[in-house]
C-alpha positions as CSV (number, residue, x, y, z in Angstrom):
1,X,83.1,74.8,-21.4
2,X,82.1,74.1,-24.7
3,X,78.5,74.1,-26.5
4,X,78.9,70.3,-26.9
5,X,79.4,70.1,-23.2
6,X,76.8,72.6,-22.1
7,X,74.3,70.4,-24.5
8,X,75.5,67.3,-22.4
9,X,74.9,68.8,-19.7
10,X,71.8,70.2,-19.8
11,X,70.2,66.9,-21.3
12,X,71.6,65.2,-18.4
13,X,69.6,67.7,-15.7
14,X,66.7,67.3,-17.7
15,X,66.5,63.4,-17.9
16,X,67.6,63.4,-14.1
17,X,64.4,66.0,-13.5
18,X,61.9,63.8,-15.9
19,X,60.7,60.9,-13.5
20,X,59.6,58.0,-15.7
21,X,56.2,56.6,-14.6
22,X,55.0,52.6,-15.0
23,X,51.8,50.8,-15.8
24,X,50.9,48.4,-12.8
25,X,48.8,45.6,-13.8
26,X,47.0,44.0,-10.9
27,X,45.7,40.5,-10.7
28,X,41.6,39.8,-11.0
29,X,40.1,36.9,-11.0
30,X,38.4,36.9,-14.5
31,X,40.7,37.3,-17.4
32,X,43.1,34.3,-18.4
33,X,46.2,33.8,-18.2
34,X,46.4,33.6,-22.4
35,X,44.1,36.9,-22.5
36,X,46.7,38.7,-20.3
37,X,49.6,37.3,-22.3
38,X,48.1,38.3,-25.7
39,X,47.1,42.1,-24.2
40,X,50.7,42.2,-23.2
41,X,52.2,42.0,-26.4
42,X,49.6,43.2,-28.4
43,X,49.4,46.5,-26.3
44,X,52.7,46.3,-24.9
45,X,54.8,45.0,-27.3
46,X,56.3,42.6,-25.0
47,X,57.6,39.1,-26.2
48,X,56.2,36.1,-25.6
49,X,58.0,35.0,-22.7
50,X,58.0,38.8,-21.2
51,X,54.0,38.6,-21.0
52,X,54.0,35.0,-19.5
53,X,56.4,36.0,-16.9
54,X,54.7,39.5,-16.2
55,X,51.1,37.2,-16.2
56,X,52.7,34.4,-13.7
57,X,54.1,38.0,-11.4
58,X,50.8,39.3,-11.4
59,X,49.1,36.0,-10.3
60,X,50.9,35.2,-7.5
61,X,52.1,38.6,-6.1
62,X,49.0,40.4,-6.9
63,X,50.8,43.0,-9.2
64,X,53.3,43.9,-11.9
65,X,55.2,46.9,-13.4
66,X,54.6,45.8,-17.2
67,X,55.7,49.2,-18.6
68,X,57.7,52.2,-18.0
69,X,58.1,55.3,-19.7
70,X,56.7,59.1,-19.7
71,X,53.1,59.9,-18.9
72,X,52.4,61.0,-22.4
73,X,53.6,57.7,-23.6
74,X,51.8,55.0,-21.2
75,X,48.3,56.8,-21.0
76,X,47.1,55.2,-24.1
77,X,48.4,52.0,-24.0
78,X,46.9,51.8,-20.0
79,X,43.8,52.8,-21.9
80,X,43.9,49.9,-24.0
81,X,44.4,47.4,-21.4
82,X,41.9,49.0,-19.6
83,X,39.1,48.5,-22.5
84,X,40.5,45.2,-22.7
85,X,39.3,44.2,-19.5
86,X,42.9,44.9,-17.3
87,X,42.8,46.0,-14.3
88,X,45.9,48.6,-14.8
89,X,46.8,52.2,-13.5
90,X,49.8,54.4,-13.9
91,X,51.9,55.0,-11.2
């Protein structure tokens, strides 16, 4: 086997061993629809049309996977919407 191969493979065990997590958002009944939107992309860095469609999932299923990524990653930005008024964990 060669080094590039070994490499491969042992990036390939180590994504498959690294579980990705997600930021749930869950629906409340005090924060707009256009505040939700604008946290989205502004913390999120979703488009447009992402947030609106992640805002209209939350509102009528109660919740949403809006992010995905490592812990490291989505710990601040669940933060954000947190002190934004969200009501978001990390799952």
């Amino acid at each position: 086997m060669s080094t590039i191969e070994k490499v491969q493979e042992e990036v390939l065990i180590e994504e498959q061993v690294e579980k990705n997590h997600e930021i749930v958002l869950y629906n409340d009944d005090v924060n707009t629809f256009d505040h939700v939107i604008n946290c989205l992309v502004r913390i999120c860095k979703h488009t447009s049309e992402q947030a609106e469609q992640c805002a209209i999932i939350v509102h009528y299923t109660g919740k949403c996977a809006v992010k995905t990524g490592s812990i490291e990653e989505l710990k601040p930005q669940c933060s954000r919407l947190l002190d934004a008024g969200l009501s978001a964990v990390i799952e």
